[in-house]
Backbone atoms as SQL, in Angstrom:
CREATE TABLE atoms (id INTEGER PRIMARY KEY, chain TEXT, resi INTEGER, resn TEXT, atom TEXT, x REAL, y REAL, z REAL);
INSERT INTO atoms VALUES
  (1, 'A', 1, 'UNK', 'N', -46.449, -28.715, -1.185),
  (2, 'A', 1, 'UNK', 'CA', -45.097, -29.060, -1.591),
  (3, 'A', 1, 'UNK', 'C', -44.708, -30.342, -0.867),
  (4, 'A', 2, 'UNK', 'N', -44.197, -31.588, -1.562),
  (5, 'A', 2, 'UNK', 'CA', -43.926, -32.897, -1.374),
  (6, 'A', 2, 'UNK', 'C', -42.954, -32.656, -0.300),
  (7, 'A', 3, 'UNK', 'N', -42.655, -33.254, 0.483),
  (8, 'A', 3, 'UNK', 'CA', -41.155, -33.153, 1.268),
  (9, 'A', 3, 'UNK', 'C', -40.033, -34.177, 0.615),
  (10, 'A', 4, 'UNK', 'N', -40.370, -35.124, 0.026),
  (11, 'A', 4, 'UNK', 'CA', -39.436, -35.752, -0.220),
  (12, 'A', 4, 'UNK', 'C', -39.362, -35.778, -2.032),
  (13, 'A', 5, 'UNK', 'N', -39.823, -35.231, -2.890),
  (14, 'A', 5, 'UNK', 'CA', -39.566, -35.009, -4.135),
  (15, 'A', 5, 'UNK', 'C', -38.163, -33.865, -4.579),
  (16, 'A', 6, 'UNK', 'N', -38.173, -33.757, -6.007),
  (17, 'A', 6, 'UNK', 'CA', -36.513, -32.890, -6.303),
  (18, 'A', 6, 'UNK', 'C', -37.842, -31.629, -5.935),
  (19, 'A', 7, 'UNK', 'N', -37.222, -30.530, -5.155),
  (20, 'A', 7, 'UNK', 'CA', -37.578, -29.074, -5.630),
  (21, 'A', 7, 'UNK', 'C', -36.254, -28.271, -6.085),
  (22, 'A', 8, 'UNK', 'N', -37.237, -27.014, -6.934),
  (23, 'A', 8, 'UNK', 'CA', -35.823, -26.180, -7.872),
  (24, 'A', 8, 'UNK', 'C', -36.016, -25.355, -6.603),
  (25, 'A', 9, 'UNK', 'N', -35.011, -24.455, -5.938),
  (26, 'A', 9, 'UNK', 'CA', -34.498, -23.253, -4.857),
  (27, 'A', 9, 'UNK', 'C', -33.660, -22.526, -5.230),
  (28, 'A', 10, 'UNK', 'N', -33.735, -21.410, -4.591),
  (29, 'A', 10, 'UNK', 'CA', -32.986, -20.158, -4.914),
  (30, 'A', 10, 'UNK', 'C', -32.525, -19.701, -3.677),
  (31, 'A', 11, 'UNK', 'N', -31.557, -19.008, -2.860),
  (32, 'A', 11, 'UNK', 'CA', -31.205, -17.853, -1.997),
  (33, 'A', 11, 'UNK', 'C', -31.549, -16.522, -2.749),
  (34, 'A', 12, 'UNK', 'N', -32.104, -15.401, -2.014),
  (35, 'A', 12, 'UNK', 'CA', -32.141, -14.117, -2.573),
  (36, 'A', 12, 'UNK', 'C', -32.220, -13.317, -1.209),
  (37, 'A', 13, 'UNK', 'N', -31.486, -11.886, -1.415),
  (38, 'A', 13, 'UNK', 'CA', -31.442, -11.538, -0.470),
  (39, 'A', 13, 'UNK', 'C', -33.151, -9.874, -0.773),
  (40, 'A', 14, 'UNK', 'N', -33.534, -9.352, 0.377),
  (41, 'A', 14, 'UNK', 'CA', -34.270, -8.025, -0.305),
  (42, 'A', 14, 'UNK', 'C', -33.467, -6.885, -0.048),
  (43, 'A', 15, 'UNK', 'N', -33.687, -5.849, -0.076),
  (44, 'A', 15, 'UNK', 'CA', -32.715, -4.674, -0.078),
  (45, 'A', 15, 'UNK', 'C', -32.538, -4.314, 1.282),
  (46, 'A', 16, 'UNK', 'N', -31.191, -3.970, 1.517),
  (47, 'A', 16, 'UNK', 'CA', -30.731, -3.661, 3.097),
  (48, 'A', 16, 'UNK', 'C', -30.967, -4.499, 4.020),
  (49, 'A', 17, 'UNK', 'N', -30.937, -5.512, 3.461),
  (50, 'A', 17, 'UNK', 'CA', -31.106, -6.515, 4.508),
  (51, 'A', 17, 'UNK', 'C', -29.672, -8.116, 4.378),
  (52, 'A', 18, 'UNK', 'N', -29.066, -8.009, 5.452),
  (53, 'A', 18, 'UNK', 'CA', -27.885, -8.690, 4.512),
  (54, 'A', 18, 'UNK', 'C', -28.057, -10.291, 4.888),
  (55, 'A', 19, 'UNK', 'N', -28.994, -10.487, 5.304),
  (56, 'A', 19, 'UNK', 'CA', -29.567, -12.358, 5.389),
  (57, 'A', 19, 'UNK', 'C', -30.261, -12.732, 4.172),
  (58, 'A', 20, 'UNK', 'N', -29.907, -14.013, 3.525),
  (59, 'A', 20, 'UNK', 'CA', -30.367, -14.546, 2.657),
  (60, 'A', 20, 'UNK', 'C', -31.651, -15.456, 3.164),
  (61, 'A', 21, 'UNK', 'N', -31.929, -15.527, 2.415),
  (62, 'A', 21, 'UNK', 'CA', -33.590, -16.119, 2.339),
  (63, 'A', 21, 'UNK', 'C', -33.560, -17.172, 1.781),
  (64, 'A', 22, 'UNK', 'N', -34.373, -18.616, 1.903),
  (65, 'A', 22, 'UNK', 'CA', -34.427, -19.800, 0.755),
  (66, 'A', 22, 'UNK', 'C', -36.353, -19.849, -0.022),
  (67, 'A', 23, 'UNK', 'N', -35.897, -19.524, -1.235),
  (68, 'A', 23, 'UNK', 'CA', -36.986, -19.813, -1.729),
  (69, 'A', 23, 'UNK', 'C', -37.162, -21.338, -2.625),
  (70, 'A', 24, 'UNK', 'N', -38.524, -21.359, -2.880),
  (71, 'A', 24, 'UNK', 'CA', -38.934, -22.277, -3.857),
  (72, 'A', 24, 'UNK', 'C', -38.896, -21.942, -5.350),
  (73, 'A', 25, 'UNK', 'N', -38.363, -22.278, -6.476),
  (74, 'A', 25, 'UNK', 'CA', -39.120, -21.985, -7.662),
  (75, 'A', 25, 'UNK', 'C', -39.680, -22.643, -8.363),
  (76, 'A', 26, 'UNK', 'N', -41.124, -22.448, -8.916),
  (77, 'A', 26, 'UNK', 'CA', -41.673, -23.295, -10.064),
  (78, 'A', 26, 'UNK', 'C', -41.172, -23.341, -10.783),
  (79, 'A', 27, 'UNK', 'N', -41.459, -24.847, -11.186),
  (80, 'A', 27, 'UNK', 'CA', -40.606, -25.238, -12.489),
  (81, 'A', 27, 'UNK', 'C', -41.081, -24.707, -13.465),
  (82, 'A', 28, 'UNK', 'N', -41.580, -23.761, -13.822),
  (83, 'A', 28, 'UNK', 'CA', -41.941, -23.019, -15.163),
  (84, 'A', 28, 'UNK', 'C', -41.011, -21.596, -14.774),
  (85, 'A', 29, 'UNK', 'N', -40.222, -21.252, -14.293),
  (86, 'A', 29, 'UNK', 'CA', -39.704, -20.224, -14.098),
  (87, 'A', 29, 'UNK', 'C', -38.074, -20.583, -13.898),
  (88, 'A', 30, 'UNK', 'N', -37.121, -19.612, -14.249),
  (89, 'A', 30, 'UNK', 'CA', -35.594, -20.098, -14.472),
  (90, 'A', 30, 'UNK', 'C', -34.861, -18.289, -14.181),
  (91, 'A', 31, 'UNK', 'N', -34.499, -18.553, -12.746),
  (92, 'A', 31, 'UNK', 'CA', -33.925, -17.704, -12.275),
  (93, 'A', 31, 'UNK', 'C', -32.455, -18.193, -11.957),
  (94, 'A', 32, 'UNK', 'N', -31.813, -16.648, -12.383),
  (95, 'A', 32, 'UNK', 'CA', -30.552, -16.743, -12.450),
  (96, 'A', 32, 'UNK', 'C', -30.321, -15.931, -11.679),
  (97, 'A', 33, 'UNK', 'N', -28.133, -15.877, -11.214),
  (98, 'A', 33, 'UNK', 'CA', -28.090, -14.875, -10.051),
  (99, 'A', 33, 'UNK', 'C', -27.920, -13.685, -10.394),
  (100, 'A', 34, 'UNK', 'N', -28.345, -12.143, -9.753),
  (101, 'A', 34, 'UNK', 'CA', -28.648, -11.204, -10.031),
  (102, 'A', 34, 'UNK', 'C', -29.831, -11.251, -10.325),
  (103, 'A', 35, 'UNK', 'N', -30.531, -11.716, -10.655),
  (104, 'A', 35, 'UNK', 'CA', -32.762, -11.339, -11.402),
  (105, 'A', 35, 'UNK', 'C', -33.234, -11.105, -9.804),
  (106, 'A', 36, 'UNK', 'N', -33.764, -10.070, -10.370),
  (107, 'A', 36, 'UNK', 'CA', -34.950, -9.167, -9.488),
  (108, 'A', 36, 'UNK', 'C', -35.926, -9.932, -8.993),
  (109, 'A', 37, 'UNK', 'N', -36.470, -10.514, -7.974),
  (110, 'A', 37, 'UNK', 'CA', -37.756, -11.355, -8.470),
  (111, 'A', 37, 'UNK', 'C', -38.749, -10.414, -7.110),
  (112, 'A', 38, 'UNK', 'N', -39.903, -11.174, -7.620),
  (113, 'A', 38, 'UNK', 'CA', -40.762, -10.914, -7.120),
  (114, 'A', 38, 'UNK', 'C', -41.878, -12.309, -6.159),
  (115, 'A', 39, 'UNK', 'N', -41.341, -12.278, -4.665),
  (116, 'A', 39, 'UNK', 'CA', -41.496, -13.322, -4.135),
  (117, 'A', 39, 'UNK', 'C', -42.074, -12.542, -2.874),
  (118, 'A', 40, 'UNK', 'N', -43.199, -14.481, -2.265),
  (119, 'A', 40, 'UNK', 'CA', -44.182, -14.457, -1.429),
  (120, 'A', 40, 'UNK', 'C', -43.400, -14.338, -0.124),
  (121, 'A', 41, 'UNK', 'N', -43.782, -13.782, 0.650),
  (122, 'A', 41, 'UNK', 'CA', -42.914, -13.342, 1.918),
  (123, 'A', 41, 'UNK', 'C', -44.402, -13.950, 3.042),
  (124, 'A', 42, 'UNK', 'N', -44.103, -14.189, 4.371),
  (125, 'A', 42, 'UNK', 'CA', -45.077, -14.242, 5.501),
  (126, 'A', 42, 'UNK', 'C', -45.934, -12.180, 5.806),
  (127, 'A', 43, 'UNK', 'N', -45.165, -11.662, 5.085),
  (128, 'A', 43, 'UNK', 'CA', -45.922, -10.205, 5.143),
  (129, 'A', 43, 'UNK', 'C', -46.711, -9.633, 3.538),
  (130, 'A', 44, 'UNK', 'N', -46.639, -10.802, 3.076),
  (131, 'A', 44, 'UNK', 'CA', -47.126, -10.325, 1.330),
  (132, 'A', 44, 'UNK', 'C', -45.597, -10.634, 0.685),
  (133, 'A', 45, 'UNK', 'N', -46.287, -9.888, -0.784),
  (134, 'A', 45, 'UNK', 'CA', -45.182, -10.323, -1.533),
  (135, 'A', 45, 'UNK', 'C', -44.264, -9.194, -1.734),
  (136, 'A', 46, 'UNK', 'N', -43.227, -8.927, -2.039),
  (137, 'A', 46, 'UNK', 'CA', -42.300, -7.977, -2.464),
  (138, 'A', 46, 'UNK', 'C', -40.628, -8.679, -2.989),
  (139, 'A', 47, 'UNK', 'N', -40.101, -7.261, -3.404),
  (140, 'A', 47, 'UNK', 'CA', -38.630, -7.999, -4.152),
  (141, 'A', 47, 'UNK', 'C', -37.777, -8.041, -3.266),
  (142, 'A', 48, 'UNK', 'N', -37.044, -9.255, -4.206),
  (143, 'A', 48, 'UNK', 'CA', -35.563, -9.845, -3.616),
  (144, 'A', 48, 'UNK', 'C', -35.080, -9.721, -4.759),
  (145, 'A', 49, 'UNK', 'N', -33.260, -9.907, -4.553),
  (146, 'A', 49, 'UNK', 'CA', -32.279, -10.147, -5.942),
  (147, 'A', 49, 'UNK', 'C', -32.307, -11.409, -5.348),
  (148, 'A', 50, 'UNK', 'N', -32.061, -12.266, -6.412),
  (149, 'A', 50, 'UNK', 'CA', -31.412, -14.009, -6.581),
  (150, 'A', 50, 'UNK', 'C', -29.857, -13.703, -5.930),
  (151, 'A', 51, 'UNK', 'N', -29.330, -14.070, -4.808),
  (152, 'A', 51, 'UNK', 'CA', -28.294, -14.143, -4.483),
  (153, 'A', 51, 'UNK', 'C', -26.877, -16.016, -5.088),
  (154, 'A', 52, 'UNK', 'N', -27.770, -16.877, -5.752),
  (155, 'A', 52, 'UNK', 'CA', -27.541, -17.740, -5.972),
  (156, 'A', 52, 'UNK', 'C', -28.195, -18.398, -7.616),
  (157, 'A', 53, 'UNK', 'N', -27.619, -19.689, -8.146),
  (158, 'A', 53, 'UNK', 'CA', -28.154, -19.770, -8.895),
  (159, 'A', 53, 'UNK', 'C', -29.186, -20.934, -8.419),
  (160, 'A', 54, 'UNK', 'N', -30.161, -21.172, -9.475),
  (161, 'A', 54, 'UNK', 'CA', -31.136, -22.158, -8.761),
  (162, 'A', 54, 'UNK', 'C', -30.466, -23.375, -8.949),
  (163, 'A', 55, 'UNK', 'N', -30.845, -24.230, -7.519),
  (164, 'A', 55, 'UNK', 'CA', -30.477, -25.400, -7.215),
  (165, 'A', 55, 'UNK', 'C', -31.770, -26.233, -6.708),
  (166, 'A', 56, 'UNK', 'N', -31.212, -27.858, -6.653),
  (167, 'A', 56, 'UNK', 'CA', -31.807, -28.681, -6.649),
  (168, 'A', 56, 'UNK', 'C', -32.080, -28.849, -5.318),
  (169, 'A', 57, 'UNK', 'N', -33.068, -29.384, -4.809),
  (170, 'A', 57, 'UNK', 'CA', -32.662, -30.292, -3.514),
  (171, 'A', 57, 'UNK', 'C', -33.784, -31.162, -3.273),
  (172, 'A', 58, 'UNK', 'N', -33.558, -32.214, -2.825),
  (173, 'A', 58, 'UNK', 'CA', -34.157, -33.788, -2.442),
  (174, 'A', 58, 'UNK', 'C', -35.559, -33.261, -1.625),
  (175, 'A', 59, 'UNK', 'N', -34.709, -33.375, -0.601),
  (176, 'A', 59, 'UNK', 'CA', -35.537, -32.990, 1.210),
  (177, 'A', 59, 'UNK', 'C', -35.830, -32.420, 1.468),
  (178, 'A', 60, 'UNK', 'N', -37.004, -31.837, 1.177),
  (179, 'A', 60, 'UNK', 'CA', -36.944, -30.040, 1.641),
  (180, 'A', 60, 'UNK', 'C', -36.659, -30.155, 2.765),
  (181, 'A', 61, 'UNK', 'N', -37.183, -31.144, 3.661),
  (182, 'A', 61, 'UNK', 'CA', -36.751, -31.427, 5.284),
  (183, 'A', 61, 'UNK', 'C', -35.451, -30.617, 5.177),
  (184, 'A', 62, 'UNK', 'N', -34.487, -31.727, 5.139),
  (185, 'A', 62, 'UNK', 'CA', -33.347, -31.227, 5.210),
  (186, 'A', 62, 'UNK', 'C', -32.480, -29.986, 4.913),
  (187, 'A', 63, 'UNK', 'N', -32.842, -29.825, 3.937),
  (188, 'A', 63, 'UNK', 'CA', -32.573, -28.391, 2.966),
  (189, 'A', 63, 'UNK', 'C', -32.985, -27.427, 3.620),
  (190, 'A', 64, 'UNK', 'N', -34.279, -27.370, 4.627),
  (191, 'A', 64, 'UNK', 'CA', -34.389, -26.026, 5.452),
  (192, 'A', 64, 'UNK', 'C', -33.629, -26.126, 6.847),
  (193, 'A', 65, 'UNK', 'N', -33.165, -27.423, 7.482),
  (194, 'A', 65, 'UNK', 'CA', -32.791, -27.494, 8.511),
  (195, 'A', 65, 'UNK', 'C', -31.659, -27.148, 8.317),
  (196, 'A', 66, 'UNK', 'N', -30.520, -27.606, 7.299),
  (197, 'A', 66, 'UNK', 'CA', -29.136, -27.766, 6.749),
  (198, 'A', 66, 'UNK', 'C', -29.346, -25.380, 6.538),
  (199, 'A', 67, 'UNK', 'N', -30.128, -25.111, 5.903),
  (200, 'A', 67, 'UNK', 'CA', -29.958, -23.709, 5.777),
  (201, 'A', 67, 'UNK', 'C', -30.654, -22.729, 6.818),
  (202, 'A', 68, 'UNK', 'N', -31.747, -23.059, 7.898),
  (203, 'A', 68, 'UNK', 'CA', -32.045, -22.751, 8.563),
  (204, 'A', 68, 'UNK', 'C', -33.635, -21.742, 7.826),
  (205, 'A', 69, 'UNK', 'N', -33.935, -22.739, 6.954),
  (206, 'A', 69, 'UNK', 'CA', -35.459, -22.271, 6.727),
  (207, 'A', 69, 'UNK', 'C', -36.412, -22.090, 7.299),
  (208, 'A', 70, 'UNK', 'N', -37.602, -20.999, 6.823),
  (209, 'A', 70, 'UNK', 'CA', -38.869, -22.313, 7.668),
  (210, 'A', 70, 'UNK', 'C', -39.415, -22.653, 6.631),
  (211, 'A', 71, 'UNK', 'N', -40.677, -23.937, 7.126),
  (212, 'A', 71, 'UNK', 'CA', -40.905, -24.698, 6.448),
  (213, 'A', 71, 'UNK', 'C', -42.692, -24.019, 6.347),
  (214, 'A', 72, 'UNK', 'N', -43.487, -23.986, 5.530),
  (215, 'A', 72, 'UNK', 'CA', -43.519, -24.331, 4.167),
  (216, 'A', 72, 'UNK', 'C', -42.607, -23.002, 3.384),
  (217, 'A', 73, 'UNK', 'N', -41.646, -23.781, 2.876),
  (218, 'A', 73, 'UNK', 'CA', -40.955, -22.652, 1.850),
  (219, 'A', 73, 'UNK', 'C', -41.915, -21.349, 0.843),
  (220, 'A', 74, 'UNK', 'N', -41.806, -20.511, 1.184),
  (221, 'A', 74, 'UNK', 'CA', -41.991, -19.091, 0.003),
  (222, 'A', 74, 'UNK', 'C', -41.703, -19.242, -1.058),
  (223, 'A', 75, 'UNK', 'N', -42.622, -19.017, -2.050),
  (224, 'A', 75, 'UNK', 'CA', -42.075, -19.233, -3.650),
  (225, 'A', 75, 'UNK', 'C', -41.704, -17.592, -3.934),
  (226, 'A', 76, 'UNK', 'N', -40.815, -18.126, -5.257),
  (227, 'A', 76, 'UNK', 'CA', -40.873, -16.912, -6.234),
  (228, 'A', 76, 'UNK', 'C', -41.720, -17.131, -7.157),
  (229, 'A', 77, 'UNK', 'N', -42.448, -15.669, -6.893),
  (230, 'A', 77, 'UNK', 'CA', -43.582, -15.377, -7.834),
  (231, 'A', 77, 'UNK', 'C', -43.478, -15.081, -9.798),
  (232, 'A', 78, 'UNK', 'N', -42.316, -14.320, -9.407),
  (233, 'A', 78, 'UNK', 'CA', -41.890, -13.725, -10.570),
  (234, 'A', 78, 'UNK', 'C', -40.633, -13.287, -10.912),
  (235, 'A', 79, 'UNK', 'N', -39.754, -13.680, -11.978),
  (236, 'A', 79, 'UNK', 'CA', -38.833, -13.413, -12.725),
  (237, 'A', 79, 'UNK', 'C', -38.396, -12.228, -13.381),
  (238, 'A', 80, 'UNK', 'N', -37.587, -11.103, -13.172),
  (239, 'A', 80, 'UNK', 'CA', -37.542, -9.802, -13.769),
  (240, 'A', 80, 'UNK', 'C', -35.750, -9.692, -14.465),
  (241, 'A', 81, 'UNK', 'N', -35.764, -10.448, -15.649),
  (242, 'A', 81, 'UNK', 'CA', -34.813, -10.626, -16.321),
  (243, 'A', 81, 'UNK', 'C', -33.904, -9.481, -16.070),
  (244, 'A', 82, 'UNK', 'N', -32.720, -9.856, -17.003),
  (245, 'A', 82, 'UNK', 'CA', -31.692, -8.319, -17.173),
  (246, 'A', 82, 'UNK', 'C', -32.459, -7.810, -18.132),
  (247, 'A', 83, 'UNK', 'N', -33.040, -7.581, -19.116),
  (248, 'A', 83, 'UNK', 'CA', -33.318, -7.275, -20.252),
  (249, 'A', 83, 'UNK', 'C', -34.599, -6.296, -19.749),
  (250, 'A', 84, 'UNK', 'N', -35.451, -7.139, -18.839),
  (251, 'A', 84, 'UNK', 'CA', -36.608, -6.350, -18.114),
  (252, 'A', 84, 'UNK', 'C', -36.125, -5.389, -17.262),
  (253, 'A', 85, 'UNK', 'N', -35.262, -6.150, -16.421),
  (254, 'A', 85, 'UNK', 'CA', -34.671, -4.616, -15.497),
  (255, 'A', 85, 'UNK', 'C', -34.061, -3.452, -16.226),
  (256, 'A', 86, 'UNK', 'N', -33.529, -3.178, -17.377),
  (257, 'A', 86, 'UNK', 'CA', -32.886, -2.601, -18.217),
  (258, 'A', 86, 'UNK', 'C', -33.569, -1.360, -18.571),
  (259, 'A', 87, 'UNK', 'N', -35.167, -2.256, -19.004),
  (260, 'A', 87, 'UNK', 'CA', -35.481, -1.307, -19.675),
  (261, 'A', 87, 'UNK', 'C', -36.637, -0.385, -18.563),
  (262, 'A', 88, 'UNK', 'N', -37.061, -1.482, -17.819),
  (263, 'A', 88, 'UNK', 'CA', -38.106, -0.588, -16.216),
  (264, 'A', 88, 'UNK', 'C', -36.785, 0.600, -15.904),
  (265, 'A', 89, 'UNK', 'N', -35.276, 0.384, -15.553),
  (266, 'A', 89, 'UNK', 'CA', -34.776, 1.619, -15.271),
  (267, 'A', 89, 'UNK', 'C', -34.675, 2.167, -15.890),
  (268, 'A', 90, 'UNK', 'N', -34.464, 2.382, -17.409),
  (269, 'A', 90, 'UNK', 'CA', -34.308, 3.300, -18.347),
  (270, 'A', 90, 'UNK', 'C', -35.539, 4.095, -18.397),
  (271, 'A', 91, 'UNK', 'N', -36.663, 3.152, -18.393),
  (272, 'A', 91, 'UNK', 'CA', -38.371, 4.138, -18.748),
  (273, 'A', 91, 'UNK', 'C', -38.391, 5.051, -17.168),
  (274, 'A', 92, 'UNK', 'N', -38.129, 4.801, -16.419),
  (275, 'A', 92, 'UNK', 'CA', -37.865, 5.352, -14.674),
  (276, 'A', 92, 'UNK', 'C', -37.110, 6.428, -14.940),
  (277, 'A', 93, 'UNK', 'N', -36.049, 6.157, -14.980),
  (278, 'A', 93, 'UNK', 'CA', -35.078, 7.500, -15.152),
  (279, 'A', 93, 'UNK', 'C', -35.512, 8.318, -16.248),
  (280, 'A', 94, 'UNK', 'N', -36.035, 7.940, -17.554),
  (281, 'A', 94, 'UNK', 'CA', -36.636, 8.941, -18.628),
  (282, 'A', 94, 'UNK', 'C', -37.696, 9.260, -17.658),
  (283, 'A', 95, 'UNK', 'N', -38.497, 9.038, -17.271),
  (284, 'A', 95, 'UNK', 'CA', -39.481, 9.560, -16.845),
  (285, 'A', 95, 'UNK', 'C', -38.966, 10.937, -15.652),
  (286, 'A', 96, 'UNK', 'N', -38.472, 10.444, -15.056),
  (287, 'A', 96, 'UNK', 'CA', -37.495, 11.499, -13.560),
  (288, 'A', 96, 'UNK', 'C', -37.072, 12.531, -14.682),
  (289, 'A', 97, 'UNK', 'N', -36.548, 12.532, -15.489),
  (290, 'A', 97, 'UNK', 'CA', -35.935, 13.651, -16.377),
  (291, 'A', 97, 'UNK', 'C', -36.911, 14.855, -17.117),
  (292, 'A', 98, 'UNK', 'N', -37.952, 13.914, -17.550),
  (293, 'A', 98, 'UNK', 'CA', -38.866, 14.359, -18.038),
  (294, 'A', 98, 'UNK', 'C', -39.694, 15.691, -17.226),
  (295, 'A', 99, 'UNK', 'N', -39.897, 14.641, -16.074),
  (296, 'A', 99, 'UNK', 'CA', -40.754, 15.384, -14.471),
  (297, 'A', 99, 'UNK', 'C', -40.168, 16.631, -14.291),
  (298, 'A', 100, 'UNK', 'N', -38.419, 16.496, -14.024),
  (299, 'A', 100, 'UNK', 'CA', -37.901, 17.333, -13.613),
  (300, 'A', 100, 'UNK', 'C', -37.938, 18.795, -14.614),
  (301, 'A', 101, 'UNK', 'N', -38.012, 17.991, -15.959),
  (302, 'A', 101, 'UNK', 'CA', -37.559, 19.101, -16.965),
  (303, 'A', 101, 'UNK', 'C', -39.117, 19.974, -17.237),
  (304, 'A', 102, 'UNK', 'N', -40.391, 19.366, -17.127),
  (305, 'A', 102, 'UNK', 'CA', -41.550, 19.502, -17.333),
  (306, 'A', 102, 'UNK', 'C', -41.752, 21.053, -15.866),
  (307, 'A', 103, 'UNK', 'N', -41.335, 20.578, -14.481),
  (308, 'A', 103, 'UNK', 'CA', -41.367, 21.563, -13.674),
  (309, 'A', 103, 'UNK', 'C', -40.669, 22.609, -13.169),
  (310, 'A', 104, 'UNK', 'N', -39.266, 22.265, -13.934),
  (311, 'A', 104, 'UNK', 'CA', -37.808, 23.253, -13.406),
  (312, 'A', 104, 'UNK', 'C', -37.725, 24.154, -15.066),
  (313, 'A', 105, 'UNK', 'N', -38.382, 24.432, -15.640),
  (314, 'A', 105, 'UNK', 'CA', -38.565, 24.944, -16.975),
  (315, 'A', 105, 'UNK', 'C', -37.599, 26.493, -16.681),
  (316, 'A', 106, 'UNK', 'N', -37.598, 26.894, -15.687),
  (317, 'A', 106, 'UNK', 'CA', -37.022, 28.569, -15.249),
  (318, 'A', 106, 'UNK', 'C', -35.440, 28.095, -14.738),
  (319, 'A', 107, 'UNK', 'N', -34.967, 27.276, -14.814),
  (320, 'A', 107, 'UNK', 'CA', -33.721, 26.737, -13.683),
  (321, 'A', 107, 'UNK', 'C', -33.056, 26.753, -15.047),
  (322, 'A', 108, 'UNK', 'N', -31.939, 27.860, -15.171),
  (323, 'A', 108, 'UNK', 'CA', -30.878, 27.583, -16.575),
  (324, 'A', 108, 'UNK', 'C', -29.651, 27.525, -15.562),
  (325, 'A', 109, 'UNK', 'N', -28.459, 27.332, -16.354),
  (326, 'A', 109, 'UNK', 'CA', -26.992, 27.838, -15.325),
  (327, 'A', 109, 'UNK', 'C', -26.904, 28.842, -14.913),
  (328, 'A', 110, 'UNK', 'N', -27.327, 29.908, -15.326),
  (329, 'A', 110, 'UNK', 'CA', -27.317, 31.288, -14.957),
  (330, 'A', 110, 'UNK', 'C', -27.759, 31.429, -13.757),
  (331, 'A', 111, 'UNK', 'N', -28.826, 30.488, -13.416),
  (332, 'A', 111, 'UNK', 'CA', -29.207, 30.452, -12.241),
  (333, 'A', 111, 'UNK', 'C', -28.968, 29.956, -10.861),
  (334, 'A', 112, 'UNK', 'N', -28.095, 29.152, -11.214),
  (335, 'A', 112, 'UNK', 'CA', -27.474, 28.183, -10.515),
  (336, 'A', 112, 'UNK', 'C', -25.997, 28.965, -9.304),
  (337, 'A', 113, 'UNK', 'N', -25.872, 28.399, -8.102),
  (338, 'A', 113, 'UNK', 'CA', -25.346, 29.160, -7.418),
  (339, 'A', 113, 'UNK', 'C', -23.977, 28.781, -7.289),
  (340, 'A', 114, 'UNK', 'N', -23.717, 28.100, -8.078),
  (341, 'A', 114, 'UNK', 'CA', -22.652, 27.012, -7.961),
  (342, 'A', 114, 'UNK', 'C', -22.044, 27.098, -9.803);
């Protein structure tokens, strides 16, 4: 990665964790705020939400000093639209229902203690 060319960046934060992160994105990829992504971390890769929308910046120099990066920036790997997240939770939760209903087959209200 050039230091002095435009790069596209993102903030995203990962779960329970309330520090934002600065990533890189390839320019073949167009993340918006809220998308799930799937980005390179110094421990492997795993998810973040986009806390920001993607922005420009000159310097990466600067841009990590000005946000307190490190340098060589982490890309995002991968993009997980609304449309994708939508439907991964819907097939998730059908599935949990399914599980549940497949092994609790004897559990009616009648049974229930409450």
């Amino acid at each position: 990665m050039e230091n002095n060319t435009a790069h596209l960046l993102v903030f995203a934060q990962h779960d329970g964790c309330f520090k934002e992160f600065l990533f890189a994105v390839p320019y073949y990829l167009e993340v918006r705020k809220g998308d799930i992504l799937l980005v390179d971390t110094a421990k492997g890769l795993t998810v973040a939400t986009a806390t920001t929308e993607m922005f420009e910046g000159r310097n990466i120099d600067e841009v990590a000093l000005r946000y307190g990066a490190h340098l060589p920036l982490k890309e995002v790997k991968q993009v997980c639209g609304y449309t994708l997240q939508r439907f991964i939770e819907n097939k998730v939760r059908n599935e949990i229902i399914q599980s549940i209903q497949k092994n609790n087959t004897t559990i009616t209200c009648h049974t229930l203690p409450f």
